[in-house]
N, C-alpha and C positions, 0 to 999 in steps of 0.2 A: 270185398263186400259189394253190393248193390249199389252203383254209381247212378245217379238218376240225370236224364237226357235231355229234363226241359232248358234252354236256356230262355235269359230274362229277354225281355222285351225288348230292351236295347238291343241286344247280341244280335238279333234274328233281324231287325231293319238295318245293324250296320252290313250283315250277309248279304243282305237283299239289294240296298247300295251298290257295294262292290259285284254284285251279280250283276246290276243293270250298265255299271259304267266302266267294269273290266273287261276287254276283251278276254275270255278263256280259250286261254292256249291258240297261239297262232297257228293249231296242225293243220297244214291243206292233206288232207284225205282226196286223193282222187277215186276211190271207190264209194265217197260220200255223195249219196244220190236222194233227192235232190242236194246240190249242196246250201250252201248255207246263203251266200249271193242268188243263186235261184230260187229257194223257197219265200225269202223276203220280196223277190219281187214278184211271185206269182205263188200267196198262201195261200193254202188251203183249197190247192187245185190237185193233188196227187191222185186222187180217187178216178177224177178226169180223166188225169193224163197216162195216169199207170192203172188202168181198170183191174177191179179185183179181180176179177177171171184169171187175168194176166198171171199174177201172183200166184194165184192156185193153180195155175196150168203146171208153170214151174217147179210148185211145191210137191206137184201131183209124180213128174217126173224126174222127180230126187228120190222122193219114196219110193218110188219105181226102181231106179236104181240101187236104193240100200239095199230091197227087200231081194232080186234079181242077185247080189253082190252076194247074202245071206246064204242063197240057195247055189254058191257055185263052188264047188270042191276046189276048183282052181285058183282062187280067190288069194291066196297071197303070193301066185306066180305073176297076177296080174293087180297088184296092189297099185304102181305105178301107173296103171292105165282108169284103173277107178278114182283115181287121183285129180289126173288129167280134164276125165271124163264130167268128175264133179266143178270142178274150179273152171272147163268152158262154160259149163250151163251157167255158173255165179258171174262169172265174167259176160257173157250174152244178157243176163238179165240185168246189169248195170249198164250195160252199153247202150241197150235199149230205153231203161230210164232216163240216162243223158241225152237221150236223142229226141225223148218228148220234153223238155227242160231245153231243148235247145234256144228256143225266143228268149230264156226267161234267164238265161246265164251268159256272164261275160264272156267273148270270144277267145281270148286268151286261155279262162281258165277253162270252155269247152275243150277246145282246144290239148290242153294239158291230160284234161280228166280219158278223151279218148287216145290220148297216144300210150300213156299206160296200160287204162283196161283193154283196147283192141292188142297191145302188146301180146300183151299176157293172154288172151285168148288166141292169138295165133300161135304161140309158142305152144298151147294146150293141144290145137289142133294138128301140128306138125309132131305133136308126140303120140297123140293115138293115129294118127298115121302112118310113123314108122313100126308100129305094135302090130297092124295091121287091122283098128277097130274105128275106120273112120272109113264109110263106104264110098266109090267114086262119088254115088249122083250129092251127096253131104259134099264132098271137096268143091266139086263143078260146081254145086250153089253159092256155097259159102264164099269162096274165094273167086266166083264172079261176079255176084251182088250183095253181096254184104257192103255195109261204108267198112265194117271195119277191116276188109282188107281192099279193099276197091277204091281209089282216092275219087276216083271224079261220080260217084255215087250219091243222090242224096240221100240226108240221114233218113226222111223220114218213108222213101220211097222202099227201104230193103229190113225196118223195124221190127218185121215178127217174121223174118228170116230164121233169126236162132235160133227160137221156139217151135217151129215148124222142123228144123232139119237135126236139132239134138236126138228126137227119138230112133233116125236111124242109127244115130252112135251107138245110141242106150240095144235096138235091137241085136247088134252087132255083138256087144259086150257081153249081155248077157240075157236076153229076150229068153233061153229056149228055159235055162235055170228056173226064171221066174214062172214061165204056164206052169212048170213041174209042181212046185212046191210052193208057190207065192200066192195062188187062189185060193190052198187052203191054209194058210197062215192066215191071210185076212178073214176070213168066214170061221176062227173060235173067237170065241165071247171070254173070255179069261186070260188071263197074262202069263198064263202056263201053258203052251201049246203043246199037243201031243207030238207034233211034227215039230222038231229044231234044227237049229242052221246046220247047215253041213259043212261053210267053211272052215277050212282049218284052224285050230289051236293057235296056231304060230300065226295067224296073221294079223297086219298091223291095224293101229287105230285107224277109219275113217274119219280123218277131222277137217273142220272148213277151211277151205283155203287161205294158206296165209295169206298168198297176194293182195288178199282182199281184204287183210286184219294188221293193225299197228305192230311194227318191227319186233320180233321176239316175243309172239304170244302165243300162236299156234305152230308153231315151226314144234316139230319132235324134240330137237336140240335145246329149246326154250324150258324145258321140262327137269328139274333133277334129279329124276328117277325114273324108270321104265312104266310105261306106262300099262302092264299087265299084272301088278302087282294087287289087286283089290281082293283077291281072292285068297283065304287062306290055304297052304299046299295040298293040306291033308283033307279038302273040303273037296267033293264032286258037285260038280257047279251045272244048275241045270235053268240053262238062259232063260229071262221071262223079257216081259213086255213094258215099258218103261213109261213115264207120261209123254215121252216124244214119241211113243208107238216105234221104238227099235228093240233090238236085244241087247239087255244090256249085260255088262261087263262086269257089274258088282251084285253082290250079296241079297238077295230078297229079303226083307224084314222077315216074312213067316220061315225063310230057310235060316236067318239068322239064330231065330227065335226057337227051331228044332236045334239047332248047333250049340245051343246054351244050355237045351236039356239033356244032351245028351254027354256034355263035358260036367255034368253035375247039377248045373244052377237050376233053383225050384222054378219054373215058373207059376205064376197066379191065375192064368188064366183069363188074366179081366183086362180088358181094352177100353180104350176112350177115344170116340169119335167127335169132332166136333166140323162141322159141316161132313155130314154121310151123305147128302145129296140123295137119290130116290132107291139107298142101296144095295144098289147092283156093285156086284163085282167086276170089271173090264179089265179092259187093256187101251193104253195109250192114253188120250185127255179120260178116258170113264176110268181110271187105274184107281183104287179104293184101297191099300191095307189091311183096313180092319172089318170092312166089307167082304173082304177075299177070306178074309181069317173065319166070319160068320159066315160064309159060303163052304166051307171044308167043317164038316160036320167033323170029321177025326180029331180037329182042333183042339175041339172040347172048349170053344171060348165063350166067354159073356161079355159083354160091354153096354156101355151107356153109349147113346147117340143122339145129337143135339143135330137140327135141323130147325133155318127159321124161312124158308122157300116154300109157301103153302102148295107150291105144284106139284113139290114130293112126297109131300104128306099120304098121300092111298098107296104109292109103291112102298112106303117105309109099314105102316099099316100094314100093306097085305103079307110085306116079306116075313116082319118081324112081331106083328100085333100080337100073334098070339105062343109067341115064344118065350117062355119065365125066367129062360137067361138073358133078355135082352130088354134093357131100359128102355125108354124110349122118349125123348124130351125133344116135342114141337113147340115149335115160337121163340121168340128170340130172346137171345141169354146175354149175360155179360160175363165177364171172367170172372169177377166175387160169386153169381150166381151158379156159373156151372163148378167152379171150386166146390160149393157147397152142396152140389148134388153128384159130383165124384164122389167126394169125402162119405156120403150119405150112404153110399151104394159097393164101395171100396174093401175088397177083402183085406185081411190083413198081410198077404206078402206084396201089397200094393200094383202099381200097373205095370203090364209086359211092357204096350204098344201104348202112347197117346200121340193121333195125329189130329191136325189144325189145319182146316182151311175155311177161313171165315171170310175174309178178306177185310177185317176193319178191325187192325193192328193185334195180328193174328201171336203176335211176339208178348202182347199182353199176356193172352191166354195160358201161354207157356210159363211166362213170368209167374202167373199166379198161380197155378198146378205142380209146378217144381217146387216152389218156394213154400207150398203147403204140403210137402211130405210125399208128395203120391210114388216120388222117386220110377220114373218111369225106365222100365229098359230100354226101350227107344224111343225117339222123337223124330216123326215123321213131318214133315210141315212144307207148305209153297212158300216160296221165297216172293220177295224183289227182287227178280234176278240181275238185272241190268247191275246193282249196288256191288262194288266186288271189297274181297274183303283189302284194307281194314274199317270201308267204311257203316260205320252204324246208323243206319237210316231207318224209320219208323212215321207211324202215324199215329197219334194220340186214337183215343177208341172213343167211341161216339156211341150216341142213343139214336142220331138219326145217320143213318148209314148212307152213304154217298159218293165220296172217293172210296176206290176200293186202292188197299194196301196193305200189304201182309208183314212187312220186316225186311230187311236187308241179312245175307246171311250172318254176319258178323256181332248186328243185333242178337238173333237169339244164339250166338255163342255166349252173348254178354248175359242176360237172363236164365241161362243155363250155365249157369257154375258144376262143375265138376261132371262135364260132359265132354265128348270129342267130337269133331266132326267124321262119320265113317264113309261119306261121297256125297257126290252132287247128282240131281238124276234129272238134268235139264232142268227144270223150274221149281224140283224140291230137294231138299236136303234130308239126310238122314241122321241122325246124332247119336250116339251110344253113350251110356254112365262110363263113366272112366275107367271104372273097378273092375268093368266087362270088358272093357275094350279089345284087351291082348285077345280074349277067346275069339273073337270074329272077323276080327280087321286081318288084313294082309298083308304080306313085309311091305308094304310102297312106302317112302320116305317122302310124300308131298307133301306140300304146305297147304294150310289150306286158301289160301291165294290160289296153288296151282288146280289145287280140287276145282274149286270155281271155275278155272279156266277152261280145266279138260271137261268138266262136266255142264257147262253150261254154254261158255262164250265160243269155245270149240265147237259144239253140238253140228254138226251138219244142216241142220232145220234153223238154226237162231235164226237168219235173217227174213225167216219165212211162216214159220209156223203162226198160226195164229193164236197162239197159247203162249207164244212169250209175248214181249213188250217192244220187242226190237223195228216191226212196221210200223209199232204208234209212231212211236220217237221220231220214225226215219220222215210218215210224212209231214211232220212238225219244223222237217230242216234242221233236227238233231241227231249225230254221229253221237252216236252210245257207247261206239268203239271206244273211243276216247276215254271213258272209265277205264279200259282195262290197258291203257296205254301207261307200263309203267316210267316213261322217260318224262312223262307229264307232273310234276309237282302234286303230292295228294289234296293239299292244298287248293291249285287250282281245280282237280276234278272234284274236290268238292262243293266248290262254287258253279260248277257246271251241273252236279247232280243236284244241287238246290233250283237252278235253272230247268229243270225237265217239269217240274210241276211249282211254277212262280207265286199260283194265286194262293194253294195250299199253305206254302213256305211264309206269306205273309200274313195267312192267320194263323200262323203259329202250331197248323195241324200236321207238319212235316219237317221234320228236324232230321237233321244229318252231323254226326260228330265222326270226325278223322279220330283215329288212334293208332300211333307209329307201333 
């Protein structure tokens, strides 16, 4: 049954207690940037010291490399070297962190923090060297003024070295791939591109480097299952666009949702939106479900769409105003209210598709549209990604909106009884009814711990994109990693995820329950 999550007054300040007077988890991360000794003595200088540019420069030339990686028929001959290639750039742009953090962190653990990551990034560079995808004039800079191979160098004199010499890696690798086929991947508007990847079938996951993630979380070994399993066999899988803007690996709701009807199941035709935002259909952060489903006229769908953003009011108006399959509810709802204006509008073989992104305890809304019959075939929804499962984190739902929070994924497992989880897709999750489940899902044997992993903590982007959570945290002098560190006591990580947002936690608008 429906376990309910408030705990009493007491419960929540003796948390908060032992948040202020527990050390959580003695882990020294030396990929932890700023660490935790430095951010305390120079807070809330990250913006500073690590300019956003910086950031996006890097972000700019990962996605460079995915989309180049995408377009190269070669691609699992040289798995090992994109590997490499990923984990210098990650390793460069922590080294570089550390070396603006230098005044503001003890010697020692400077110290410590560069002998690992330059480690590791010269190991990186000696391997696309022997690959043969690391060009002289990159060696001769690298390895004569870099600090991280240069001892008598200072740090802050050779800083945006790595950033400057990575792209002739990247050109190396796969520069010619990408003119081909990468300009027009980025210029469609939709998450179905006419043009798909070309690399091979058989090639492996791109995942973040472990070096740079707590012992046995991203390693391929770490995993209990192959990690190509998401796809049913009998299914021709036609790659889309994901909200981290990759191709991804698993099932499209709308291809889901043709695979249902074509194994027998009626569908209804009726979707439920709740934040449609001005809807457009995309790809990547603009990626929309039930927006793409109302964009594919063949669909044949109707939905209700709840929107409380007065800015997208005239695009929502102009798409759908005068469409008679298409509901259309501006201004802002609650979850009794929009319950009551599904239910209003609800055919009777209930909903395909309901997805939620509200961001003000977006797990409510699910809570009360399951639990009222609507019986959806899928649930779409954005997470709190950082929250790994088993823990249930949430935010009470508010009239005045303010902290934005959507659920932990484990939360709306809990609110969804008699559902699965079918993947993680960076920052959202996908859920299927149970009774459907065998038609869509794919042999993988994960848990969904490891779902979380592969699909979010894995991501290639986590540390970067500006669509997860993982930069807040970082310039706050919080390793997030740490949640998904399972040698860590869940217990203690969940005293550190009450830590990520303290003020919420002590008025009681942010609750976190462990369940082994």
């Amino acid at each position: 049954g429906r376990s309910r999550m408030a705990a009493s007054r007491g419960a929540v300040a003796a948390a908060l207690v032992l948040v202020q007077l527990l050390p959580v988890c003695v882990c020294n991360y030396t990929f932890q940037c700023p660490s935790r000794a430095a951010a305390a003595a120079c807070p809330g200088e990250y913006a500073k010291r690590v300019p956003p540019e910086v950031d996006r420069m890097y972000h700019s030339l990962i996605d460079a490399l995915l989309m180049g990686r995408y377009a190269d028929s070669a691609a699992d001959k040289k798995h090992g070297s994109y590997m490499a290639w990923l984990s210098l750039a990650e390793g460069l742009r922590i080294a570089d962190c550390h070396a603006s953090y230098a005044d503001c962190t003890p010697e020692a653990d400077f110290a410590e923090a560069l002998k690992d990551v330059c480690g590791q990034a010269r190991m990186d560079l000696q391997r696309l060297e022997q690959a043969g995808f690391a060009p002289a004039g990159m060696l001769e800079t690298l390895r004569g003024r870099h600090f991280c191979w240069t001892l008598g160098t200072e740090v802050g004199d050779s800083r945006m070295l790595g950033l400057t010499q990575l792209s002739q890696g990247f050109d190396a690798l796969c520069l010619g791939n990408l003119l081909e086929l990468g300009q027009e991947w980025q210029a469609e508007k939709t998450p179905f591109p006419i043009l798909l990847p070309v690399l091979p079938p058989s090639t492996p996951w791109l995942l973040y480097p472990s070096a740079y993630t707590p012992p046995n979380t991203c390693d391929v070994e770490s995993f209990s299952d192959g990690l190509d399993k998401f796809i049913p066999a009998d299914e021709v899988h036609r790659p889309w666009r994901d909200v981290g803007g990759l191709f991804a690996p698993y099932l499209a709701v709308d291809a889901g949702l043709r695979r249902l009807e074509r194994r027998g199941v009626k569908l209804s035709r009726f979707s439920v939106n709740l934040g449609a935002a001005n809807g457009m259909c995309g790809w990547g952060s603009l990626y929309d479900p039930v927006n793409c489903l109302l964009e594919d006229r063949s669909s044949n769908t109707t939905a209700i769409l709840f929107e409380a953003d007065k800015d997208n009011f005239p695009g929502l108006l102009q798409a759908f105003g005068r469409r008679s399959n298409v509901h259309l509810r501006l201004g802002y709802t609650t979850p009794s209210l929009a319950t009551r204006d599904v239910l209003a509008v609800m055919p009777p073989g209930g909903v395909d598709l309901l997805k939620v992104d509200v961001d003000n305890c977006d797990s409510c809304f699910v809570d009360a549209l399951v639990h009222a019959g609507t019986r959806p075939k899928f649930i779409h929804v954005e997470l709190t990604a950082p929250l790994p499962p088993p823990l249930q984190g949430r935010v009470h739902f508010t009239h005045k909106p303010g902290f934005k929070m959507c659920g932990s994924l484990s939360e709306f497992m809990r609110v969804s009884p008699g559902y699965r989880l079918l993947h993680v897709e960076y920052v959202n999750a996908v859920l299927v009814r149970e009774d459907l489940y065998a038609e869509v899902a794919g042999p993988t044997r994960l848990s969904d711990e490891e779902k979380w992993r592969l699909g979010y903590f894995c991501h290639p982007f986590r540390t970067l994109s500006t669509w997860g959570e993982d930069r807040y945290h970082r310039k706050q002098g919080r390793e997030a990693s740490l949640l998904a560190d399972r040698a860590v006591p869940l217990r203690e990580r969940r005293l550190f995820a009450l830590q990520l947002f303290p003020g919420q936690a002590e008025r009681q608008r942010y609750e976190i329950r462990e369940v082994d």
